[in-house]
C-alpha positions in Angstrom: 0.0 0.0 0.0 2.9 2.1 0.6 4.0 2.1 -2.8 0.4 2.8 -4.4 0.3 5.7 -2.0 3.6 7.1 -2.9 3.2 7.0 -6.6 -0.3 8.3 -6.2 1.4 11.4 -3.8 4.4 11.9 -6.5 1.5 11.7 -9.4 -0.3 14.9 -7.3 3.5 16.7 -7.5 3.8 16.0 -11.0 0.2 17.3 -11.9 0.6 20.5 -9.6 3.7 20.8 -12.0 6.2 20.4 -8.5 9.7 19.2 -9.0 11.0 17.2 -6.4 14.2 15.7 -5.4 14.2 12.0 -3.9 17.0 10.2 -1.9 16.3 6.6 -1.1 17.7 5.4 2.0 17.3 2.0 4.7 13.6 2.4 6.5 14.5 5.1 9.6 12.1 5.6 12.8 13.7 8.9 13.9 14.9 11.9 12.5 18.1 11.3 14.6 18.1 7.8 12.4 17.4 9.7 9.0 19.7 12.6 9.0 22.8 10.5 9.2 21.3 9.3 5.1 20.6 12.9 4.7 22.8 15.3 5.8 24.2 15.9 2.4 20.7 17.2 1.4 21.0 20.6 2.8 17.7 23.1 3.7 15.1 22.3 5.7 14.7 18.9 7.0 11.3 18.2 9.0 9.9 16.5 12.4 6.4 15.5 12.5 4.3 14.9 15.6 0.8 13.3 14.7 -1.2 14.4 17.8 -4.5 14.5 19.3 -6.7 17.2 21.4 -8.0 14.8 24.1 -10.8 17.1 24.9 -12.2 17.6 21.2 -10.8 14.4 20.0 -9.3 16.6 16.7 -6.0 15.7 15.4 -3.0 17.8 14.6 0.0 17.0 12.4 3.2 19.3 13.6 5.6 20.1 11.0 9.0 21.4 12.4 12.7 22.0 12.1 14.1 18.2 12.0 16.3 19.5 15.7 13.4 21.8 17.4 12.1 20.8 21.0 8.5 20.8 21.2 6.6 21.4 24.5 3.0 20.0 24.0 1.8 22.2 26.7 2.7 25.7 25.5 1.6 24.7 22.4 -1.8 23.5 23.8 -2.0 27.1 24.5 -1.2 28.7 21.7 -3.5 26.3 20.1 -6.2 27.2 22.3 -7.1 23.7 23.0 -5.1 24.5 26.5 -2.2 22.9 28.5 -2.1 19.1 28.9 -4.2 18.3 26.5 -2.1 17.7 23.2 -1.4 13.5 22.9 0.4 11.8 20.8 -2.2 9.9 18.6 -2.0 6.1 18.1 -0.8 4.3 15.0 -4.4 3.8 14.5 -5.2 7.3 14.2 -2.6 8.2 11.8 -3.2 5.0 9.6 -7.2 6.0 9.7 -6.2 10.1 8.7 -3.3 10.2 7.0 -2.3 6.4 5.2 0.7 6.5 7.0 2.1 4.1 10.1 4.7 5.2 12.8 7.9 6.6 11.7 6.0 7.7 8.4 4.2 11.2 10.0 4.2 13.4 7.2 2.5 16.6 6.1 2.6 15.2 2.5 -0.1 12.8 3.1 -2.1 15.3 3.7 -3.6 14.1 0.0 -5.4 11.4 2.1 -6.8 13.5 4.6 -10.7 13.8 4.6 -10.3 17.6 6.8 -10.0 16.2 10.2 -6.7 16.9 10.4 -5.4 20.1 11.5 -1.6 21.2 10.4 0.8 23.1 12.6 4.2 24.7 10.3 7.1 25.3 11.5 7.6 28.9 9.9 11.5 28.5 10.1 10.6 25.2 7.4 9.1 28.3 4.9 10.3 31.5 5.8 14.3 30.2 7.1 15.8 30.6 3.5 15.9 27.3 3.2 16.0 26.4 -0.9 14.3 22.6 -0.1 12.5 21.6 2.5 11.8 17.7 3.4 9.5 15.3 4.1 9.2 11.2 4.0 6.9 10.7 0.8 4.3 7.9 2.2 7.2 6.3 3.4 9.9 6.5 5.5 12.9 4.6 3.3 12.9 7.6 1.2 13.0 11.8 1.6 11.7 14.1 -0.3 12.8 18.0 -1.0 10.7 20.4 -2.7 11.0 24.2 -2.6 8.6 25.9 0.2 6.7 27.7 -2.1 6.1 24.4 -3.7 5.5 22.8 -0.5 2.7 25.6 0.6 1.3 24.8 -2.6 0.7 21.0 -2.4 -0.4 22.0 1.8 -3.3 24.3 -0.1 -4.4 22.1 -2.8 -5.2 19.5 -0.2 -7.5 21.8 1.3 -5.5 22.3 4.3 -4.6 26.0 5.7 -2.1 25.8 8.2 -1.3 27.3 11.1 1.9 28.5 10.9 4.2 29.7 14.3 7.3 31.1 15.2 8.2 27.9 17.3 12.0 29.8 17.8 9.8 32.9 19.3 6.3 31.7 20.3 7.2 28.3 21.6 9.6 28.5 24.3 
C-alpha cells in the first residue's frame, strides 16, 4: 500500500507541476536515524508529531525544524485547546487520517486527509531561507525536497490551511 500511496502522492507533485528531489535510504524511525542518510541534502529537514486534542478528539499533524524541541503544553496554549491536553495519537489514528504508520508522520499525506486533520508549520521550514524543505513521501525509506513555495502549494491544494508559528519565538 505504501508504494500505491507514494506513486499516487508523487503523481499529485507531477500534476501541480512540482519538481522534487528523492533520496532513497534504509527504513528510519527517527529523525536522529534519517539525517545521518541525509545530511548531504541541505535546507530544511522536518519533524512530524501526529497528535491528538483529548478534549475535542481533533487531530493535529506538527511540522518542524528536524532538531526543534516541542513542549506540548505551551503549544496547547497557543493552540487554544489549553495545556495538557495535546497526545500523541495512536498508530491507528494516523493509519485512519493520514495512510501513513509510525515513523511515516508526514505533512505530504495530507492528500489522504478527509479535513480532520489540523496542520501546525514550523515557519523556520518556509520563511528560514531554506532552498528545499523535506519530508518522507508515504514512506519513511525515502526523503523528499521540494521548494517551500512548492511545498505551501501542495499543503493548499489538499484543502488544508495551516497554522503557521514562530516555534523559535512563540514556543519556548
Amino acid at each position: 500500500m505504501a508504494a500505491e500511496l507514494r506513486e499516487a502522492l508523487e503523481r499529485r507533485l507531477r500534476d501541480l507541476g512540482i519538481a522534487t528531489v528523492i533520496a532513497e535510504h534504509p527504513q528510519v524511525f527517527t529523525v536522529e536515524e534519517m539525517m545521518s542518510h541525509v545530511q548531504q541534502m541541505e535546507g530544511g529537514h522536518s519533524k512530524n508529531l501526529f497528535l491528538k486534542d483529548k478534549k475535542k478528539k481533533g487531530f493535529w499533524l506538527v511540522t518542524v525544524l528536524h532538531n526543534r524541541q516541542v513542549n506540548l503544553n505551551e503549544l496547547g496554549k497557543k493552540l487554544g485547546v489549553g495545556s495538557g491536553n495535546l497526545r500523541f495519537a495512536d498508530e491507528n489514528a494516523m493509519l485512519e487520517k493520514l495512510k501513513v504508520g509510525q515513523g511515516c508522520a508526514t505533512p505530504l499525506a495530507l492528500f489522504c486527509d478527509q479535513g480532520d486533520v489540523r496542520l501546525v508549520l514550523d515557519a523556520a521550514l518556509l520563511h528560514g531561507g531554506h532552498e528545499k524543505v523535506y519530508f518522507h513521501p508515504m514512506t519513511n525509506s525515502a526523503t523528499m525536497g521540494l521548494s517551500p513555495d512548492d511545498f505551501l502549494k501542495f499543503v493548499r491544494s489538499t484543502g488544508h490551511d495551516p497554522i503557521i508559528i514562530h516555534f523559535d519565538e512563540d514556543i519556548q
